[in-house]
C-alpha positions as CSV (number, residue, x, y, z in Angstrom):
1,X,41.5,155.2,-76.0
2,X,41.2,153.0,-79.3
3,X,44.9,152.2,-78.8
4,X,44.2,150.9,-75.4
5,X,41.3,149.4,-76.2
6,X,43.2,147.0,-79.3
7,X,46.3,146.4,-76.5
8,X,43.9,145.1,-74.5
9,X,42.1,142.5,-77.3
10,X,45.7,141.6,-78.1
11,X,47.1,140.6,-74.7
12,X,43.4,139.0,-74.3
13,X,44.1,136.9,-77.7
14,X,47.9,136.2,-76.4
15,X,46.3,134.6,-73.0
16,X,43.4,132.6,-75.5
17,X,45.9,131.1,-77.9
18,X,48.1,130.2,-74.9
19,X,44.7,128.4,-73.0
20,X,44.0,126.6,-76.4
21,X,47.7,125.4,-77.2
22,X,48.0,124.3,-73.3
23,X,44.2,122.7,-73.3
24,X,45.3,120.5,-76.3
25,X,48.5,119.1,-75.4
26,X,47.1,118.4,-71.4
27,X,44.3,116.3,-73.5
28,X,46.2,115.0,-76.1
29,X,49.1,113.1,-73.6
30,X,46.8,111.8,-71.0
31,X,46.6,108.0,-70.5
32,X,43.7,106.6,-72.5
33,X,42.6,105.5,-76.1
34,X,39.2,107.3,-76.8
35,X,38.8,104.5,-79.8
36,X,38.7,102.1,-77.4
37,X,36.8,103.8,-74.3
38,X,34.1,104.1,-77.0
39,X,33.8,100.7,-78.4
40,X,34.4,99.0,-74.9
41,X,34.6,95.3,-75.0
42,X,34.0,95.3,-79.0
43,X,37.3,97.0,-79.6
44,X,39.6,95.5,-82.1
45,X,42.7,96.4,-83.9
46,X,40.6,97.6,-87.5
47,X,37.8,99.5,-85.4
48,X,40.0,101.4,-83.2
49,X,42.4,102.3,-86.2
50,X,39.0,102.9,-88.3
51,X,37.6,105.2,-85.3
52,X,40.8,107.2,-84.8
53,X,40.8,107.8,-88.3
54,X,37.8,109.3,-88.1
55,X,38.5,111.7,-85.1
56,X,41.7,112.6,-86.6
57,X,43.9,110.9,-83.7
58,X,46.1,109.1,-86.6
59,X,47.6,112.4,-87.8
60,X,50.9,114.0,-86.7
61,X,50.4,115.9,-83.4
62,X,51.3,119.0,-85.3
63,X,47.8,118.7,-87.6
64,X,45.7,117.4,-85.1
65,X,47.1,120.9,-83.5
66,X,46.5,123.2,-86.1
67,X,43.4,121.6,-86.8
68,X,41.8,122.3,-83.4
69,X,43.2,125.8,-83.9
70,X,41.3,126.1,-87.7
71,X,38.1,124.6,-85.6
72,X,37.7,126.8,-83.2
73,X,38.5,130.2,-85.5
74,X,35.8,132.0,-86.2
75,X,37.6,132.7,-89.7
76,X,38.5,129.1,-90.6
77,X,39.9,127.3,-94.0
78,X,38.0,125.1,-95.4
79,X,39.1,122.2,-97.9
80,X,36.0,121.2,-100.0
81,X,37.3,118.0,-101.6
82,X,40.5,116.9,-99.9
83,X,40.0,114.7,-96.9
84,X,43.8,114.6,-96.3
85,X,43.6,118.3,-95.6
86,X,44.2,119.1,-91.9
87,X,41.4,122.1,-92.9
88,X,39.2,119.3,-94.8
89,X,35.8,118.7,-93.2
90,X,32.5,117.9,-94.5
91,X,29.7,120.1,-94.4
92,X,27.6,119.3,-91.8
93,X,30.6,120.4,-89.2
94,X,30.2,123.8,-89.3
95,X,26.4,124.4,-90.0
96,X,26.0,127.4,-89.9
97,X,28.5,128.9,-92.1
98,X,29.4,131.9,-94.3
99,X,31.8,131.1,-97.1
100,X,33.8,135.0,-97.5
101,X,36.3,133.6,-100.5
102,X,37.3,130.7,-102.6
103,X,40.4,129.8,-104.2
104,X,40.4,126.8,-105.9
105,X,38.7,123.9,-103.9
106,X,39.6,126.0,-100.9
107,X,37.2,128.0,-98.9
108,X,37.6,130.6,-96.4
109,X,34.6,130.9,-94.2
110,X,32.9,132.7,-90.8
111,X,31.6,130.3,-88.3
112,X,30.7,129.8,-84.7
113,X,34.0,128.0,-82.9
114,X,33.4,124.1,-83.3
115,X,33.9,122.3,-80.4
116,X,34.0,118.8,-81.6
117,X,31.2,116.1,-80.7
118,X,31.2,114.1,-77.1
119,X,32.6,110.9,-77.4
120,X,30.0,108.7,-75.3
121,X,26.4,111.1,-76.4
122,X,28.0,111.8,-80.1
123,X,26.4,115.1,-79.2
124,X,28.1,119.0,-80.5
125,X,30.1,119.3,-77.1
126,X,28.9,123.3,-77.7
127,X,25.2,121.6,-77.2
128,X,26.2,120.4,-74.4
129,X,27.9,123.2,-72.3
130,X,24.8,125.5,-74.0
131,X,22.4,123.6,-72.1
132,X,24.2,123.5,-68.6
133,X,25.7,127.3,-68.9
134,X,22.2,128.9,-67.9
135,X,22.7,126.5,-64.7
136,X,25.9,127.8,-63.9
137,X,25.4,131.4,-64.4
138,X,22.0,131.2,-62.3
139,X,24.0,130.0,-59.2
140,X,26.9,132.1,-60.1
141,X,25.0,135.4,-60.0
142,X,22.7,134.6,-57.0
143,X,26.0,133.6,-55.1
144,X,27.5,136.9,-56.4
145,X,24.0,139.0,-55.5
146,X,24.2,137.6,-52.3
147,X,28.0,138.6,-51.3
148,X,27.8,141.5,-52.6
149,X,25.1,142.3,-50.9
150,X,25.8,141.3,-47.4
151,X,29.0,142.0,-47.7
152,X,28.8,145.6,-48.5
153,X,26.6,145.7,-45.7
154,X,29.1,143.8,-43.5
155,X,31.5,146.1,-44.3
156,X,30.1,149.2,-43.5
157,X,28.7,148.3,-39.6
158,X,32.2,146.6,-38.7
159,X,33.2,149.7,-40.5
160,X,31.3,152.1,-38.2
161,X,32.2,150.0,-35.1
162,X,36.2,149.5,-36.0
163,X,38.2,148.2,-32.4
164,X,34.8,146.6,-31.0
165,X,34.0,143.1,-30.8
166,X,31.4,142.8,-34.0
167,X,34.6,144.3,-35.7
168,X,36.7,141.4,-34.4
169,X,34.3,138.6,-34.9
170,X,33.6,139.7,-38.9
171,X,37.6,139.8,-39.1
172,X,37.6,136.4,-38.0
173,X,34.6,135.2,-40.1
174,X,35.7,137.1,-43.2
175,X,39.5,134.9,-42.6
176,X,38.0,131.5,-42.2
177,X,35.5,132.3,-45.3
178,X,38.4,133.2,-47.4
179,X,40.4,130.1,-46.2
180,X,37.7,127.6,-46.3
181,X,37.7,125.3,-49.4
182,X,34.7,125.3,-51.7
183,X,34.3,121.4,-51.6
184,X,34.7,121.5,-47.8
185,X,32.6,124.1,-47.3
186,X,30.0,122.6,-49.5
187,X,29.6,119.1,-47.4
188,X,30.3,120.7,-44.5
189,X,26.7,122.9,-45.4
190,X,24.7,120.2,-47.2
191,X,25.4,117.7,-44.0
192,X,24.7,120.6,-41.7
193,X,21.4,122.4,-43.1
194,X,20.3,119.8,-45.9
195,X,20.9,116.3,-43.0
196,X,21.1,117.5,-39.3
197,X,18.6,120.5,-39.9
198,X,16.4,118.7,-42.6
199,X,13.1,118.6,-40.4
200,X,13.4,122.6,-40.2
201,X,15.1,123.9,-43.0
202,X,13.5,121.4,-45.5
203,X,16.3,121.6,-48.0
204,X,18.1,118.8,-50.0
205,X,21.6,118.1,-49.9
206,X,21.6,117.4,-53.5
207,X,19.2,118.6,-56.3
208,X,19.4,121.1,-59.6
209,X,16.9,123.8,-60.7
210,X,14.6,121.2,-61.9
211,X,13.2,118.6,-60.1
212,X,10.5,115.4,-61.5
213,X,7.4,115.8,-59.8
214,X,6.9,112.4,-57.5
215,X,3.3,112.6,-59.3
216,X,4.2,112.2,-62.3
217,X,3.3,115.5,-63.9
218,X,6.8,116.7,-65.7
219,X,9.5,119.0,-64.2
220,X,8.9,122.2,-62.2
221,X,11.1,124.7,-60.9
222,X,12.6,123.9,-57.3
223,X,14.3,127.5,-56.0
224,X,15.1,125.4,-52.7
225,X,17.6,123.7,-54.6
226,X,19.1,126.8,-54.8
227,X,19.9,128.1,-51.6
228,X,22.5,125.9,-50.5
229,X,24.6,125.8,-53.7
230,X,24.7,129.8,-53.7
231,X,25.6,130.0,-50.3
232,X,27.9,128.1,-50.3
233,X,29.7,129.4,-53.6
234,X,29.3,133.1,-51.8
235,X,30.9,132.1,-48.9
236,X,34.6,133.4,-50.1
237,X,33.6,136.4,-52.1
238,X,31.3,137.5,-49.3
239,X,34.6,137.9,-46.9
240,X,36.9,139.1,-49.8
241,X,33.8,142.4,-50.3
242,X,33.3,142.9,-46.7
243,X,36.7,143.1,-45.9
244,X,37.3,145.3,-49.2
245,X,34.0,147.7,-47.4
246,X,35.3,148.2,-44.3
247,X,39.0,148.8,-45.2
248,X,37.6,150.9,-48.4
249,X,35.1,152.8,-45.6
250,X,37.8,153.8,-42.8
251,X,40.4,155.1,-45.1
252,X,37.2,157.7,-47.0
253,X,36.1,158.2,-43.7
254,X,39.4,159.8,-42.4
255,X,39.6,162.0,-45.3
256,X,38.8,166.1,-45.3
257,X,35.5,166.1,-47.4
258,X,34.1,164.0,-44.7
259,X,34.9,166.4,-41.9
260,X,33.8,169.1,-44.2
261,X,30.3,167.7,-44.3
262,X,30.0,166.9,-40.7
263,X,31.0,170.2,-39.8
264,X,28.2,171.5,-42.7
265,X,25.7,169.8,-40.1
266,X,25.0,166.6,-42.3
267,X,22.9,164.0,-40.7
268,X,25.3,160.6,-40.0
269,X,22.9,158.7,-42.9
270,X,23.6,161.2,-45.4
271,X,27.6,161.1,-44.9
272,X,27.5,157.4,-44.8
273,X,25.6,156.9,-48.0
274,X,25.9,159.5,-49.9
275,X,29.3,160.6,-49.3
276,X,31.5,158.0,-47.8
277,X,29.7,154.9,-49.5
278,X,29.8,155.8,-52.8
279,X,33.5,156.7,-52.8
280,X,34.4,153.8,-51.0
281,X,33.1,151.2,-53.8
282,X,35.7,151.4,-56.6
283,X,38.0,149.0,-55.0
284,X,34.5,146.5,-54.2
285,X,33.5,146.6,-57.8
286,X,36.9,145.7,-58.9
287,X,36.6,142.9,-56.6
288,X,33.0,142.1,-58.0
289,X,34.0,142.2,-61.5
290,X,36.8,139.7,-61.4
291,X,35.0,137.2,-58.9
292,X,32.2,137.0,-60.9
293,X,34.4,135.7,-63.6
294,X,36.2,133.3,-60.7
295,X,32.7,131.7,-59.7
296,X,32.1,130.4,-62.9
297,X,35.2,127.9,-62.8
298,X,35.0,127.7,-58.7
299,X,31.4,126.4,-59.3
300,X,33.0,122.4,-60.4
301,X,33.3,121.5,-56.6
302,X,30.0,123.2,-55.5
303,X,27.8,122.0,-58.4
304,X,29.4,118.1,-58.2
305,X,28.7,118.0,-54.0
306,X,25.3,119.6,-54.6
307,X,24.7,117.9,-58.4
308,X,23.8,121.2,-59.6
309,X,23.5,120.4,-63.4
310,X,25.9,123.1,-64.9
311,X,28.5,123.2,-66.5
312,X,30.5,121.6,-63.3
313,X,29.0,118.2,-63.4
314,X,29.6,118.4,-67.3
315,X,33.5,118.8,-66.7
316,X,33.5,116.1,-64.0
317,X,31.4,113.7,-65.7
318,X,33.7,114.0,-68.7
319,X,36.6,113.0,-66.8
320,X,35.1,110.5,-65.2
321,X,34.4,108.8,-68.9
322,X,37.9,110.4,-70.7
323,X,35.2,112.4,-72.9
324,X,37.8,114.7,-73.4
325,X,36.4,117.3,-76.2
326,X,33.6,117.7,-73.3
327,X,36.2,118.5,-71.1
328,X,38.2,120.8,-73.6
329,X,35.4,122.6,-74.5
330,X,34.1,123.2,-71.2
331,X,37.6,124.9,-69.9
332,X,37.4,126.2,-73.1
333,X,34.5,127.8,-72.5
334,X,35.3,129.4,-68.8
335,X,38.6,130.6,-70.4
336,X,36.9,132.4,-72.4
337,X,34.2,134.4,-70.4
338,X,37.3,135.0,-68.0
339,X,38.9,136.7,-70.9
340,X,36.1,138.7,-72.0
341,X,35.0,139.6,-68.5
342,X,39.0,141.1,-67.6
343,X,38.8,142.8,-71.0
344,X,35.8,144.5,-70.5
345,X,36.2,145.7,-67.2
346,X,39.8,146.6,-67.7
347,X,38.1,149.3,-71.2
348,X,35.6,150.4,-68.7
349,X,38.7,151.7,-66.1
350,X,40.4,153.1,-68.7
351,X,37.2,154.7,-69.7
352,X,36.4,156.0,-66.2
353,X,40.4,157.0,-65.2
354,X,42.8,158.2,-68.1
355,X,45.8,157.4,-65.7
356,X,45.1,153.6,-66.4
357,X,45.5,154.3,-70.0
358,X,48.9,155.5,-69.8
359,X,50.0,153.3,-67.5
């Protein structure tokens, strides 16, 4: 099991180091001086040069490589005195830190991963995304409650009712769900239920969890903001988990340890639930686990149509200004959660079926 567990950590470090070597040269090629974006119409030749210095953009790609690397290890060097260093930087960067050796004027130390600071806010870019994430993972796992939910339950009446027409028209909801686009999908809802249906729904089409009361008395917490976002981000995993049910449902129902237990005088709940539901699950979870993951990074379109304030309208509001360590840190950021997420549930299978170890 401990071997599988560290072949697991390693592929998941393989897949990290290739996210971080791809994230960096994407950014570090696209069209745009950030020197300039930042001073605007001030820009001259000795500020820009004066400002790239300071960001490190005048260095060899190489260094400005291994450099983003040595920020973002938690184990980083650290070059106390030395500002030509591609390690150097001054204190304040990596506040917190733990120095674990010295040699010479060289330090190696523990640290959180430094994201670098916003261009346009001059803000820790890990201060930002720390402030939308709790957005994001609110609408993530009230979309995900939701599917799962309904879906299972999908799954089990079209089950129940395979040939007839409620099983025809979930098959044909469950294909247009999966096919739908998320940005389609949300204007399509927020012009249906948040503009057409506004005088009976009473929902917005746009809005995050925190809304400015019109009388002046601070913020308060708007749930009805809510509701359209998570549907709308459910919609696809919702089809994927009933489909998964039902499928998952008629194959446990045609096996012999059902028949044993109807012929044993069962009553139709008790086979259902207790026998045929809980065996028909595995292949849901798996479903569960990795779209949970999935509906962080799906969330962009959702969040931006409804202006949901996670970590979406961070990514597309950094483009939008070519505040790239925003937007590096926020894929960043959802790269990682989908690493940790796979690793975890992939220890957890080999945990629960030795046959996936040895595989």
């Amino acid at each position: 099991m401990l071997r599988f567990v560290v072949r697991r950590l390693y592929y998941g470090f393989l897949v990290l180091l290739g996210v971080v070597t791809l994230v960096f040269l994407l950014f570090n090629v696209l069209p745009g001086d950030p020197a300039r974006m930042m001073l605007g119409q001030r820009a001259d030749m000795s500020s820009v040069e004066a400002i790239n210095r300071e960001l490190g953009r005048d260095r060899p790609l190489a260094i400005q490589y291994l450099a983003f690397v040595n920020d973002l290890s938690p184990l980083s060097l650290y070059k106390i005195n030395n500002q030509e260093s591609f390690w150097y930087c001054d204190s304040s960067k990596y506040m917190p830190f733990v120095s674990l050796a010295k040699i010479g004027n060289t330090r190696i130390i523990a640290k959180m991963p430094y994201l670098g600071k916003s261009y346009q806010s001059k803000r820790p870019v890990s201060e930002v995304l720390l402030q939308a994430f709790p957005a994001t993972m609110l609408l993530s796992g009230v979309a995900m409650g939701l599917a799962m939910i309904l879906g299972v339950i999908t799954g089990i009446i079209t089950a129940l009712n395979k040939g007839r027409f409620i099983d025809h028209a979930a098959l044909v909801i469950s294909v247009l769900g999966m096919a739908l686009p998320s940005f389609f999908a949300a204007i399509l809802i927020a012009w249906l239920f948040a503009f057409m249906l506004a005088p009976y729904t009473g929902l917005n089409m746009v809005g995050s969890l925190y809304s400015v009361d019109d009388f002046g008395r601070g913020e308060f917490i708007n749930i009805r903001n809510l509701i359209l976002p998570a549907i709308t981000l459910g919609i696809r995993p919702l089809a994927i988990i009933a489909e998964l049910t039902r499928n998952s449902m008629l194959e446990v129902l045609s096996q012999d340890f059902i028949r044993t237990a109807k012929a044993k005088g069962l009553s139709r709940y008790t086979i259902i639930v207790r026998h045929a539901l809980r065996n028909a699950l595995n292949p849901v979870v798996t479903a569960v686990s990795g779209w949970f993951a999935s509906l962080m990074a799906g969330a962009v379109f959702v969040e931006y149509v409804f202006d949901w304030k996670g970590v979406g309208v961070v990514i597309v509001d950094g483009l939008e200004k070519y505040d790239f360590p925003v937007v590096m840190g926020a894929v960043l950021f959802i790269a990682v959660m989908l690493v940790i997420i796979n690793i975890f549930v992939d220890i957890i299978y080999g945990w629960l079926d030795p046959r996936i170890r040895l595989a």
